[in-house]
Each structure stands twice: as structure tokens, then as C-alpha cells.
N, C-alpha and C positions, 0 to 999 in steps of 0.2 A: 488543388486547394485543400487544406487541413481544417478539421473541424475549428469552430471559432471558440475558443477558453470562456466560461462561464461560472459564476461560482453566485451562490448568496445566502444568507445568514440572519439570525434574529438573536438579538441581544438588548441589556435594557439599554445600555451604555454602546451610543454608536462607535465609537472607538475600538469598541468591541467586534462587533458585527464586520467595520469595515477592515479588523485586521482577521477575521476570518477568511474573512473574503478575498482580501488579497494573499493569504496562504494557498489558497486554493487554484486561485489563477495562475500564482507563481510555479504551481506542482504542474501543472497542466501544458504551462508551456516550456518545461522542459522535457516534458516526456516521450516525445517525437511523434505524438500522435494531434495534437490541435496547433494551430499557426502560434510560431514560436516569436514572429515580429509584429504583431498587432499596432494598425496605430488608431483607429475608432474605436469609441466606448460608449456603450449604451448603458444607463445609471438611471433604476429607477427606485423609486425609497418609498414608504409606508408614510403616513403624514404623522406617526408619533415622532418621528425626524427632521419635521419640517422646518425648525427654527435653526439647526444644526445641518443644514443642506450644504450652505457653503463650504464649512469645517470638513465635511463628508468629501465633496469635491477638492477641496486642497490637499486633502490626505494623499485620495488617489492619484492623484495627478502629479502630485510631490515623487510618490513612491513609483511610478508606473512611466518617467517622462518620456518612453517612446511613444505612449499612445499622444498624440497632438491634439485630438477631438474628441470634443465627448457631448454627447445631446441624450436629454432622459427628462422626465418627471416625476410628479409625486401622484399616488394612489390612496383611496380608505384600503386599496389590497393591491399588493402585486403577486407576480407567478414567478415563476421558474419552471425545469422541467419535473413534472408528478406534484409539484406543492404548491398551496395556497397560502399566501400570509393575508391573514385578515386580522386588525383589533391586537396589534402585537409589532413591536419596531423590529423594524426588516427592510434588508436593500437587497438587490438583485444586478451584475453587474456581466453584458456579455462585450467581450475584446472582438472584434472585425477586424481583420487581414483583408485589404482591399489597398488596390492601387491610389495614389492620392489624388490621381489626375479624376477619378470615377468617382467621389461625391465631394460632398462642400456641405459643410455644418452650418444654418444663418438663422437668424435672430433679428431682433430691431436694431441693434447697433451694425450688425454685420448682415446685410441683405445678401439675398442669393444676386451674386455676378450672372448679368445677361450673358454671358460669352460664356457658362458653363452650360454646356448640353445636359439635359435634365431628364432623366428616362422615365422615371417616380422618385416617389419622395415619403419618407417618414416624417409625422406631422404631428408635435403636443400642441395643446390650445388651451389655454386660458377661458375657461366658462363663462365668465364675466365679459371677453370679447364682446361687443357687439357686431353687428354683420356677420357672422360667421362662417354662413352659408354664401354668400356674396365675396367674402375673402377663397373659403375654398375654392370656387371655379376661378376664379382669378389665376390660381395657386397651380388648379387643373391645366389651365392654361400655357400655361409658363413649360410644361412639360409635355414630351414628345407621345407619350401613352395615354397623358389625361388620368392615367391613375393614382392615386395617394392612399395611404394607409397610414392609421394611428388613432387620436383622439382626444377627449377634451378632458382636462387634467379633475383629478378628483379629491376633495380633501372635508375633515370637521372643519378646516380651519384656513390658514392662507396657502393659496396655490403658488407654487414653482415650478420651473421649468431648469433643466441645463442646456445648456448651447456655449462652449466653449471652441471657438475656429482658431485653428491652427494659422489660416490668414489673415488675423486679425480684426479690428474694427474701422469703423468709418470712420475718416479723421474728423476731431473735433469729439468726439466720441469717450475719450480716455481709453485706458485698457478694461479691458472685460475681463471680470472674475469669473460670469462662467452660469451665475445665476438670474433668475428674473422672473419677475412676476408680471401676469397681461399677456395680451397679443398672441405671437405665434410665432413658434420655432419650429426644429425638426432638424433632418437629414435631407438633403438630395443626391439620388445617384445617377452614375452611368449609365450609357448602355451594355455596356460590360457587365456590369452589374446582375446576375440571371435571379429575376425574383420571380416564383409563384405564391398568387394569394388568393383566397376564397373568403365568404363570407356567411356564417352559419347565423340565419335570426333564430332558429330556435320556437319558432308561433306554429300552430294549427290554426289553418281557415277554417270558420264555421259557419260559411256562407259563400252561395257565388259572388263573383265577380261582379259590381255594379259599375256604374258611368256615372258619376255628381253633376245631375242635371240645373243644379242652384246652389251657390254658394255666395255666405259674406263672410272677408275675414275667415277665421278658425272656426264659422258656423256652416256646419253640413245643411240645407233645407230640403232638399230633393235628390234620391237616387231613384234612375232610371223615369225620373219624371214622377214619381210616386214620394211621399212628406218620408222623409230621412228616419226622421222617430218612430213611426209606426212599421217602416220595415227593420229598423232595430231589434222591435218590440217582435216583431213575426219570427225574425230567423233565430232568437234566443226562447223564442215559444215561453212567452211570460206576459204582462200585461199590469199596467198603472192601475188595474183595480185590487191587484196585490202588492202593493210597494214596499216590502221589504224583499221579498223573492224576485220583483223585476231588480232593485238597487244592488241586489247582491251580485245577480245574474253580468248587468251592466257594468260592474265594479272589477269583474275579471276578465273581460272585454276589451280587447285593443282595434283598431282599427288600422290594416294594411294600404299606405296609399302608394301608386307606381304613376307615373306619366303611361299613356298606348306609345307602344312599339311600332313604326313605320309596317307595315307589311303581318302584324302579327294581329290576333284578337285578343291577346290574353297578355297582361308584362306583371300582372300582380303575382298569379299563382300559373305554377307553370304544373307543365301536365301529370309531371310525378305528384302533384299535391301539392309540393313546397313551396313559400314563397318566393318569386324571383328578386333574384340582387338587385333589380331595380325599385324594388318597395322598401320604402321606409315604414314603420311602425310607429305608433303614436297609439297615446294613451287618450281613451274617451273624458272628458273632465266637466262634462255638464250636459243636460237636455233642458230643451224649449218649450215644454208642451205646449203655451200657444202660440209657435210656431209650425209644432211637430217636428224640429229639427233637434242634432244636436252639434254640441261643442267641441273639437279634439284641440293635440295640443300641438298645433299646428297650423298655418295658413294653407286654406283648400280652396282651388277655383274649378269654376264649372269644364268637364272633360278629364278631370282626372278617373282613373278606375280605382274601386274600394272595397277591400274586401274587409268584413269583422273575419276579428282571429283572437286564440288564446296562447297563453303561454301553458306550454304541457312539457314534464319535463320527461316522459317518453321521449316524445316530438324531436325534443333539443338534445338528448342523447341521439337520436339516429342521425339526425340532421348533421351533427359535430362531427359523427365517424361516416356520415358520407362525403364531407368537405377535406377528411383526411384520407379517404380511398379516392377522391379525382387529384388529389396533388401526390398521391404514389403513381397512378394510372400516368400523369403525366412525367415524372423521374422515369421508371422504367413499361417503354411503351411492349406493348403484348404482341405475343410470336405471333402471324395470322397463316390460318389454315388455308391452303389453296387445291381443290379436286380437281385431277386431269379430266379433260371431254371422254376419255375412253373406259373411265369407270377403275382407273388405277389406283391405288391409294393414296390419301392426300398427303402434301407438303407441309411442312413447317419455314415460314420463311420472314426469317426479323428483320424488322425495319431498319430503314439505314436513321433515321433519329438516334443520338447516341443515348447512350444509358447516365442518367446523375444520382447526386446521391445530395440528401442536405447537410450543410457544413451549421446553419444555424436557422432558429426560428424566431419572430415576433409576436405574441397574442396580443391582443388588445380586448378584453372583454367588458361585459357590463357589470355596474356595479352589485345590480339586483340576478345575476349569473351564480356564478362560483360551486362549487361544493352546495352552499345550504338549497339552491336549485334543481343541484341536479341529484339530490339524495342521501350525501356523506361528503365528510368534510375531504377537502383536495379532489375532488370529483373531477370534474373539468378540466385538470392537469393532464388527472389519471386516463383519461380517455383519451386526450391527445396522444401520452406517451404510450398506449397501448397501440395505438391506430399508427403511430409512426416510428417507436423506438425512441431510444435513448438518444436522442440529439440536440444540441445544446437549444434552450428557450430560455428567453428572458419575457416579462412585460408586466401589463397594471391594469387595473379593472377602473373602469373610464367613466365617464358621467353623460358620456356621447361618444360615438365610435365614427370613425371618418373609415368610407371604404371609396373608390373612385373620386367623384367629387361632391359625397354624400354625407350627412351628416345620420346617422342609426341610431336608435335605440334599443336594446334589448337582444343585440347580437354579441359575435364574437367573430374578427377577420383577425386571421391566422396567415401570415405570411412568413415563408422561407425562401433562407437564402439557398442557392444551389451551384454544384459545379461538378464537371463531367468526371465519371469513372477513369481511372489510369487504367 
């Protein structure tokens, strides 16, 4: 499988941008080096675009009519690979070469078909959804992995989605243009399909791990059986007798929650320090003093583990190029040394796992992420494309990030697509 054609562009006049764009795709797949018959299209746009979404979509779809599907959103930023568009009209467009039988584009008018085998699934959401978290495991369900990747769409202004299927709409439906606002679209694939995806949050714990021995609603009252606030107030070593140095303190403050792990002690923060994939992060949004409790920005019940964390954009640089060193570690697996019993020199001897390479990437990051995070503008690109090379990436900086059947904040899941070495 050949790299997947990618191109994207900023201009004031989308007309513009999107005939950049399709110069570029067009050069790309004649060149013999990226898939020359694409028929999925991943379209994401900047919200200075978002009244001219549709327009943007007709173009493409006009000029490009092999691709049959196309699913994407709008962002305050999207990516590409090495660049950020933030605050500036801009679309980002990557072409997939996939068997048609291996996903299905659905939407509200076009629901995903029971009878297609679902492996994972690309996922935009509409903010304003309600349920959301109740739709993803649903969603989770539906599929053989239980995994989904993407996120909830982000904009100043009206939210969009594309989801244009190739197999149409539900009768009674009319035909679909392709855009929509609400609800939840996406991608589903194959098992064919060969996806790896990891998930960088990017926080510093600054505190062990606790157990929320009381909880109401999004009110923390008790960890470890001890008032919630007062050990806030210990492990950021501040105190309500100086309340501008404790509100500052608390103000920079997030809190990690994870469900316990069957058999484990620990699912918030795993032993290297970082946090595990299974914690969500939430922002602290009020204290109780007479409760002693406080408020996050999330529903908490008693049994969860919690840890306070910060956002440190060291943290979130190493964090990012560790999540891009386990997804090479897993493309190409490592020669293992074997020493004979008799003290002869040792072997080199490679796995029979084959070797892959990635044809393309997705990011999905946060809005409060990007370059100005992690210390220069395009930062976050730049670190990807340095940790993995030049490979095509498309995506948008999210207002919630979906990674399994989880809803994130303040991360970044990175998923690629892959396929084996000739």
C-alpha cells in the first residue's frame, strides 16, 4: 500500500485554498509514490470556512469524483504534517486508498449498517450533543476492538461535520449533501484496516494516587476518607489563610480521574510517572470550604482513584515523543539478543512479526494544545514529524478528544494508518 495523497492550504478566499489543495493532491497521485486511486477523503477546515463548508465540499467532490466518501470537521485549528493553522482560513485534505468493503462513512441520515464488521471507528461530535459519553460506549460497542478515535468538533461559531456515503441515505431521507450540524458522524473500518493509536495527555501528577471516599455529583468530599479540600490544600502546600497564592496554586490544577484496574493498584498514574490511558483529566472549577470539598468538571462517584496533576509543557513534549517512539517500536519490532549456555557469543535473531511502515496519520489534539503550549508556533506538528518523519497527517484541535470509548481533555491521540513493507 502507497502512501495516502495529502495536501492543505490557507488562503482568505476558500476557492483559493481549496484549488491549492487539489494541485497538490493531483501532483501527488501521479507521481508513483502515494495511492494513485483513492476513494475516502478526510476534510477538515478552520471555522473562518465554516459558512462555505458546503461550497468547499462540492468543489472537492466535483473535481475528485473517484473518492465516493468523505467525513471531516471544523476546528478553531487544524494540523497537517509540521504545521498548525490557528486564527487564519485553512483546510487540510488526506485521500485513503482502502478497499470499499473495509469502512462505511454514517451519519444521521446514513447510520452505520449492522451487517458491516466494525473494527474501530473515526468519530466528529457535535459539542452541543447531549449524552455523549453514553453515545460513545454505545458506539464502543458496536465495534469488535471497542476502540474509537477523534473528537468533538470545535468552532467561535456554528459547528459542522462531513459525512458524505457513497451508499447513500436512509429512504425517506432525501439525498445528502454531505454536511451537518449535531449529533455524530465519523468513519468505521475493517479489520483489514491495520490501525495504531496512542494517547499523549500531556499532565504532571503532583500528588499520589487517592481513592474518592465521598462523592455528590461533580462534588469531590472525601479522598482516602480524609475532606477533599484540605488535602488539595496539603499536596499544593498553600492554605485559605493566603487566598490569592492558594487560588492561583488551585487555578493551575487539574485533576486525573481513572476507574481501578481488575488486578492492578494503580490505573491513574502508571509507574513511569505518566498518566494512564485510562484517566481522564478535568479541570478543578470550585471549592466548598464548608464542606471541605471541591468541585471538578465532571461527574465523580465514590471508588474512583484521583490524582491532582498539572499541565507542564516539558511533561507534554516527552509524553508526545514517547507515544511516537511506542508506535515505531511497534512498525518495526527489535532484533533480540540470545547468548548460548557455553559462553559463545551471542545471536541476533528477528522476529517473525513483519516490518510496516505508515502510509498515513490522524491527530486529534486540544484546543488549549498546539504550538502556543508547547513553546513556538507549529510545535506539536514539529515534534510529531520529527519523532516519525515525513508521513502524510491530517487533523483539527478538538474541544474533547475521544480515545477508546472515552471522552479527554487536554490530550492528543495520534493514530496511523499502516501496512507491511514489500
Amino acid at each position: 500500500m502507497k502512501n495516502f495523497p495529502f495536501a492543505h492550504a490557507t488562503h482568505p478566499q476558500w476557492h483559493g485554498a481549496a484549488a491549492l489543495v487539489l494541485a497538490q493532491l493531483r501532483a501527488q497521485m501521479a507521481d508513483g509514490q502515494h495511492a494513485g486511486a483513492p476513494n475516502l477523503g478526510l476534510l477538515y477546515i478552520t471555522d473562518d470556512y465554516v459558512d462555505v463548508a458546503q461550497d468547499i465540499l462540492d468543489y472537492l467532490g466535483a473535481e475528485l469524483p473517484a473518492v465516493t466518501d468523505w467525513a471531516g470537521t471544523v476546528g478553531v485549528g487544524i494540523a497537517a504534517t509540521n504545521v498548525e493553522y490557528f486564527d487564519e482560513p485553512a483546510l487540510a485534505v488526506m485521500l485513503l486508498e482502502i478497499p470499499s468493503d473495509q469502512f462505511r462513512v454514517f451519519s444521521g441520515v446514513s447510520p452505520l449498517n449492522l451487517g458491516f464488521e466494525s473494527q474501530t471507528a473515526l468519530l466528529h461530535v457535535d459539542p452541543s450533543t447531549p449524552d455523549v459519553t453514553e453515545l460513545l460506549g454505545d458506539m464502543a460497542r458496536r465495534t469488535e476492538s471497542g476502540y474509537l478515535f477523534g473528537g468533538l468538533s470545535s468552532s467561535r461559531g456554528r459547528s459542522v461535520q462531513f459525512a458524505l456515503s457513497g451508499d447513500g441515505t436512509l429512504p425517506g431521507q432525501g439525498r445528502s449533501k454531505g454536511v451537518f450540524s449535531g449529533g455524530m458522524s465519523g468513519v468505521a473500518f475493517g479489520p483489514q484496516v491495520d490501525l495504531i493509536s496512542r494517547v499523549t495527555q500531556g499532565c504532571k501528577p503532583v500528588s499520589k494516587v487517592r481513592v474518592v471516599t465521598e462523592a455528590r455529583d461533580n462534588v469531590v468530599i472525601a479522598l482516602d476518607d480524609q475532606p477533599a479540600l484540605d488535602t488539595l490544600l496539603a499536596d499544593l502546600k498553600v492554605s485559605l489563610d493566603q487566598p490569592e497564592a492558594a487560588l492561583s496554586a488551585v487555578r493551575a490544577t487539574l485533576v486525573g480521574l481513572a476507574a481501578p484496574r481488575t488486578g492492578a493498584a494503580n490505573a491513574a498514574v502508571r509507574l513511569t510517572g505518566n498518566l494512564g490511558n485510562e484517566t481522564q483529566v478535568r479541570q478543578i472549577i470550585g471549592l466548598d470550604p464548608g464542606r471541605r470539598a471541591i468541585a471538578v468538571g465532571d461527574a465523580v462517584r465514590p471508588g474512583l482513584q484521583l490524582a491532582f496533576c498539572r499541565r507542564n509543557s516539558e511533561t507534554a513534549r516527552s509524553d508526545l515523543m514517547r507515544i511516537c517512539a511506542e508506535i515505531r517500536e511497534e512498525l518495526e519490532p527489535a532484533e533480540l539478543e540470545y547468548a548460548a549456555v557455553d559462553g559463545t557469543p551471542a545471536t541476533s535473531v528477528t522476529p517473525t512479526a513483519e516490518r510496516k511502515h505508515i502510509v498515513g496519520a490522524v491527530y486529534v489534539s486540544c484546543v488549549g494544545r498546539g504550538g502556543a503550549h508547547f513553546g513556538w508556533p507549529h510545535a506539536e506538528m514539529q515534534i510529531v514529524r520529527q519523532a516519525l518523519g515525513d508521513v502524510p497527517l491530517v487533523g483539527f484541535f478538538a474541544s474533547g478528544e475521544v480515545a477508546y470509548e472515552h471522552l479527554y481533555a487536554f490530550t492528543g491521540v495520534l493514530t496511523v494508518f499502516t501496512a507491511s513493507v514489500d
